[in-house]
C-alpha positions in Angstrom: 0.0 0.0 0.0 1.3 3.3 -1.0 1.5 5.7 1.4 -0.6 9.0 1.2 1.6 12.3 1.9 -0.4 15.2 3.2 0.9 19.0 3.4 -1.0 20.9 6.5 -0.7 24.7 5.9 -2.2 27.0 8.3 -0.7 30.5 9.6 1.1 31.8 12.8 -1.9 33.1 14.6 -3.8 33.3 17.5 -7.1 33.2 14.9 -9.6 30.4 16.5 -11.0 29.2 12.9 -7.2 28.4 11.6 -6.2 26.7 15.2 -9.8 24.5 14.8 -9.5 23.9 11.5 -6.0 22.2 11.6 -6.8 20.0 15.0 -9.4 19.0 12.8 -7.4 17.6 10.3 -4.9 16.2 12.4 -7.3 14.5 14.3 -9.2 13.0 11.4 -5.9 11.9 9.7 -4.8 10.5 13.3 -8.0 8.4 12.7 -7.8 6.9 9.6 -3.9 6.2 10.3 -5.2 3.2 12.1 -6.3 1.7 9.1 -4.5 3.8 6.4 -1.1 4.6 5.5 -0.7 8.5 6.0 1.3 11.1 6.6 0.9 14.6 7.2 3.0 17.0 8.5 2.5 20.4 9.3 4.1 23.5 8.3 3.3 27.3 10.3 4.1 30.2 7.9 3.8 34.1 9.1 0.0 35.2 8.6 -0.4 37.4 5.5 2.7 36.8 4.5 2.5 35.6 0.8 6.1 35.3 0.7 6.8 33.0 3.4 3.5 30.7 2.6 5.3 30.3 -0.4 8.8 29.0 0.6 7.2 27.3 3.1 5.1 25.4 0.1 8.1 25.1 -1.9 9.8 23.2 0.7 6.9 20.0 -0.4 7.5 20.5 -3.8 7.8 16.5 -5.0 7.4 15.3 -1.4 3.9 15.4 -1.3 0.7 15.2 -2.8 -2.0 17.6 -1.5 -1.8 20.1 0.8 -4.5 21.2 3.6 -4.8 24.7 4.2 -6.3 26.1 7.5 -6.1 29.2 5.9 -7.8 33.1 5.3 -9.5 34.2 2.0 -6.7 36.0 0.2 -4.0 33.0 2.3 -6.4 30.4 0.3 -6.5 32.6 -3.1 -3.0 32.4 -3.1 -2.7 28.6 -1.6 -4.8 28.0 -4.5 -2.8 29.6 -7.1 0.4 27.9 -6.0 -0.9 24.6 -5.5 -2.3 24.7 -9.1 1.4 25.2 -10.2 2.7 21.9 -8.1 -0.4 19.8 -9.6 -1.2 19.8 -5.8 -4.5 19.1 -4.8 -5.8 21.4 -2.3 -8.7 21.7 0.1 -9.2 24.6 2.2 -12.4 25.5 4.4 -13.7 29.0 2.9 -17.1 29.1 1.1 -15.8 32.7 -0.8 -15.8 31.3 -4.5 -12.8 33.7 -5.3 -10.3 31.1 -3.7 -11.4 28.6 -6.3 -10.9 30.6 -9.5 -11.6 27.3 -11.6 -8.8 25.6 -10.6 -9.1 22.0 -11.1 -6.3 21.2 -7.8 -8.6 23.7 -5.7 -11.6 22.4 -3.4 -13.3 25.0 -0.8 -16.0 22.9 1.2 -17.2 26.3 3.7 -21.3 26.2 3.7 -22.1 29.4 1.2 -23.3 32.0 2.6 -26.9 32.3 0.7 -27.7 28.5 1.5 -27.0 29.1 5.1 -29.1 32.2 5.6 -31.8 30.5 3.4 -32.0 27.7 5.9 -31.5 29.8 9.1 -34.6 31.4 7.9 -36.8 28.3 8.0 -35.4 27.7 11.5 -36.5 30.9 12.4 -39.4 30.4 11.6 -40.4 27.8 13.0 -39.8 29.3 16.4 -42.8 31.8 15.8 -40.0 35.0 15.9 -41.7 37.4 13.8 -40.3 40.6 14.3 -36.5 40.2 14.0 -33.3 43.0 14.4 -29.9 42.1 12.6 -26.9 44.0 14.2 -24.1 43.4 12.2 -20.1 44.6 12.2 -19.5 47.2 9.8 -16.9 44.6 7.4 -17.2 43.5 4.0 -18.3 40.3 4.5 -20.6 40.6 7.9 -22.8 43.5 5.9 -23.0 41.1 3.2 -24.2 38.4 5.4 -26.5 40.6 6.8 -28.0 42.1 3.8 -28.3 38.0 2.7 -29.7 37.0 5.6 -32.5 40.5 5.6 -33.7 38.9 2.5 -34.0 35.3 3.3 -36.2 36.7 6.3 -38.1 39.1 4.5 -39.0 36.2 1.8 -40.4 33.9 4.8 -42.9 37.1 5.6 -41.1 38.5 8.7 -40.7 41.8 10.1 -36.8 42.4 10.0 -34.8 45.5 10.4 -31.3 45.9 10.1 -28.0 48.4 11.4 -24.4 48.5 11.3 -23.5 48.7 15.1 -21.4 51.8 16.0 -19.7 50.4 19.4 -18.8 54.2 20.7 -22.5 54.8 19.7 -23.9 52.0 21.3 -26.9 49.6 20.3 -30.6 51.9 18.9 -33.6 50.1 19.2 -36.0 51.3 16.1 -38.4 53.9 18.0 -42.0 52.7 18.5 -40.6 48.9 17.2 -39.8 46.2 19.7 -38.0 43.0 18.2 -38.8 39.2 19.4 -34.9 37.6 18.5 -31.9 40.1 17.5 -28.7 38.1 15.5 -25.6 39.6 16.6 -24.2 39.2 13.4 -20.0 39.6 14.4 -16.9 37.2 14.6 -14.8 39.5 16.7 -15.2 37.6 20.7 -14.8 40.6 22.1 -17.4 42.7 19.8 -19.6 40.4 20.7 -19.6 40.5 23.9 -19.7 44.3 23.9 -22.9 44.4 21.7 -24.5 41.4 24.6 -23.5 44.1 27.3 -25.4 46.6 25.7 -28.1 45.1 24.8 -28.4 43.0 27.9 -28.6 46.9 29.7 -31.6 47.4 27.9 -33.7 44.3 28.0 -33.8 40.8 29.1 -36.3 39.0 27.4 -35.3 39.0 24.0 -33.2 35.8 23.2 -29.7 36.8 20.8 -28.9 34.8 18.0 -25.0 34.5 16.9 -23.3 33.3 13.9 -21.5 29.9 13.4 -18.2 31.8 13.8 -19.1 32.7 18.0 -20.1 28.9 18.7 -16.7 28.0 20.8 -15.9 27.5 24.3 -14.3 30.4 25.2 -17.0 32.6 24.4 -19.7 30.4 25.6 -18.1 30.5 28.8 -18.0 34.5 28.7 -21.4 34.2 28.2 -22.3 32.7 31.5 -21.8 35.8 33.5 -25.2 37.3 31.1 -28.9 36.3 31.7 -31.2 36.1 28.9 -31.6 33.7 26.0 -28.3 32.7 23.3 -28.9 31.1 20.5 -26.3 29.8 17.9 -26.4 28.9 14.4 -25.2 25.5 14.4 -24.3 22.7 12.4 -25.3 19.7 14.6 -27.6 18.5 16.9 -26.0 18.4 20.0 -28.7 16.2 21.9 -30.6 14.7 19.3 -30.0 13.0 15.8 -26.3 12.8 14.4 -25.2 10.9 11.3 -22.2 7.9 11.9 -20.2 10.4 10.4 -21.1 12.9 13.1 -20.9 10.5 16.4 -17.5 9.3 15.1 -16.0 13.0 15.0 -17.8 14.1 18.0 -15.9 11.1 19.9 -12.5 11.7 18.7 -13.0 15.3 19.7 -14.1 14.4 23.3 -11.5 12.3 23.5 -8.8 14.8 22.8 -10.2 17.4 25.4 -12.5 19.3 23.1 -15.7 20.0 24.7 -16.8 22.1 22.3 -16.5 20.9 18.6 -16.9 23.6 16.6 -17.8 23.9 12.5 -14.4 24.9 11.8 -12.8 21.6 13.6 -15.4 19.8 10.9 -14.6 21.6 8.0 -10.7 20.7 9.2 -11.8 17.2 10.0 -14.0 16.7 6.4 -10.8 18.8 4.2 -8.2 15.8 5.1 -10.8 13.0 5.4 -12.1 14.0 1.4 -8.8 14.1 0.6 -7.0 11.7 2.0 -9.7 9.4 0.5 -9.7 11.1 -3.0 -5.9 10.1 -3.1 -6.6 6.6 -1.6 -8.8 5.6 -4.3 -6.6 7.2 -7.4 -3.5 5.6 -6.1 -2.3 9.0 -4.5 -1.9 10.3 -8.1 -3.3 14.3 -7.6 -5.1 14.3 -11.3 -6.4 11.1 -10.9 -8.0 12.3 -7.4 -9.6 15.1 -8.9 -10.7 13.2 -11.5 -12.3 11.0 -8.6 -13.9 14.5 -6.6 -15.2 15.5 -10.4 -17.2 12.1 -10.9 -19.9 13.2 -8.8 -19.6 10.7 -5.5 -20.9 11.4 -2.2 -18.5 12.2 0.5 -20.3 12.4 3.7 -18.7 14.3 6.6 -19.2 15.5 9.9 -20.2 19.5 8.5 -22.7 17.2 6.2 -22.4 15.9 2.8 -20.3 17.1 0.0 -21.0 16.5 -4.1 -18.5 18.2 -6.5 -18.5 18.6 -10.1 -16.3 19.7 -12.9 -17.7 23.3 -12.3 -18.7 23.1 -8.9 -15.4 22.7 -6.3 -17.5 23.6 -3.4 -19.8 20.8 -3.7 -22.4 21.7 -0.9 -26.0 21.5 -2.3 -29.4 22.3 -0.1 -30.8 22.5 2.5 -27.3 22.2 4.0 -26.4 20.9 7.5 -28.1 24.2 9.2 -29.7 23.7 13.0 -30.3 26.6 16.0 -28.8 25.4 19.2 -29.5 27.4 22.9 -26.7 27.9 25.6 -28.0 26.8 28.8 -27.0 25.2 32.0 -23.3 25.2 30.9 -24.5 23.0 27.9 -25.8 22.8 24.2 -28.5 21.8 23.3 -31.6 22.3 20.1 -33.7 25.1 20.2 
């Protein structure tokens, strides 16, 4: 049996997606080197540094196969770009569609954007929230989830407003308008918590819905000195059904001291397994892998199931692994 050489790539940081996201896949390819012959070794480069991700690429050229990167927008654009130049394949966890550029070596498994708002949306409803406030940063990409998310609302016949939250301003109800759930649309911990403070000074009652990106330990545990409802956008039911796929990476987290999985430990975790299993079946040969990815098969994963094509590298397809969990009593469970 051949063995399977694996590149991990993730930045010097103290960024919580990038540190999940490669635990991740060293814990999944831990797993299947039970059963598997793999090897992945890791390599840190400085974070926005274009120069050093590079040499520390070039150091793999011939030595390896694919390469795993736990890695930024513009980190990934560029991991993409060189990859494609080493016939690497490449997986990384964004769902931006600019870091695939139609690059056959390039696979980006994030959940888009529009598919998760779309399904957030029905969840919503279903909870009888009518009358919903969106506070969002003031970035690029949080006003475009925002705006997304207004929309997917607003098409399921609910009453939403949103605003850019000015922290040195504070948090502005709409006069004469009184919400029943507010998403705290921000990724920043310590925004978030701010924007809780605030509106936790005002009212009580109103549960607060945050974004995938907020669903880890330490700010759950921050949380605990707040009353009043949290919410998260999830990916899993943490106390009810799971796929096999699911129980076996929620066990291999437990039993590594993670108490919290989070979606970017699955998007790790599902990056090296579809790989690592793209290679196994096409003999570790990188075109012949993609070849396999392109054929259409179903990978399932622990963030769900994946589906690529020839013109589709990010191979998620509706409704998506989307679920509301609640913080409460120092656990999570569905709302």
């Amino acid at each position: 049996m051949d063995t399977t050489r694996i590149l991990l790539l993730r930045s010097e940081s103290d960024d919580p997606s990038s540190i999940d996201q490669s635990l991740g896949a060293r814990l999944s390819a831990q797993t299947r080197a039970s059963t598997e012959d793999i090897v992945v070794t890791e390599e840190i480069f400085q974070r926005d540094d274009n120069t050093d991700l590079k040499r520390k690429l070039a150091r793999w050229q011939d030595k390896v196969s694919a390469v795993i990167g736990a890695t930024n927008v513009p980190e990934s654009t560029r991991l993409g770009e060189l990859a494609a130049k080493m016939n690497l394949l490449c997986f990384v966890a964004n769902n931006n569609p600019v870091v695939w550029q139609g690059r056959r070596q390039v696979f980006h498994i994030g959940l888009p954007t529009a598919q998760t708002t779309a399904g957030i949306a029905v969840l919503i409803a279903k909870t009888n929230r009518r009358h919903i406030l969106l506070l969002h940063d003031q970035t690029e990409f949080q006003s475009r989830v925002a705006s997304t998310m207004e929309d997917a609302l607003r098409t399921r016949g609910m009453d939403v407003r949103s605003q850019p939250v000015l922290l040195e301003e504070g948090v502005q109800f709409p006069r004469g308008w009184k919400p029943d759930l507010i998403y705290v649309i921000f990724s920043s911990e310590r925004k978030g918590l701010l924007v809780v403070q605030m509106i936790r000074n005002m009212v009580l009652d109103i549960p607060l819905l945050f974004g995938r990106s907020l669903l880890r330990e330490n700010f759950l545990l921050l949380l605990d000195d707040h009353p009043g409802e949290c919410w998260f956008v999830d990916m899993f039911h943490r106390n009810g059904h799971q796929t096999l796929a699911q129980r076996e990476f929620f066990h291999v987290m437990a039993a590594n001291g993670v108490k919290i999985p989070t979606a970017n430990h699955a998007f790790g975790w599902d990056g090296m397994a579809h790989c690592a299993t793209a290679l196994g079946a096409a003999g570790g040969d990188p075109s012949r892998a993609i070849d396999y990815l392109e054929s259409g098969v179903m990978l399932e994963g622990a963030s769900g199931t994946c589906r690529f094509g020839r013109d589709n590298h990010n191979g998620r397809f509706e409704p998506g692994p989307h679920t509301i969990t609640r913080w409460r009593s120092h656990q999570l469970e569905d709302v």
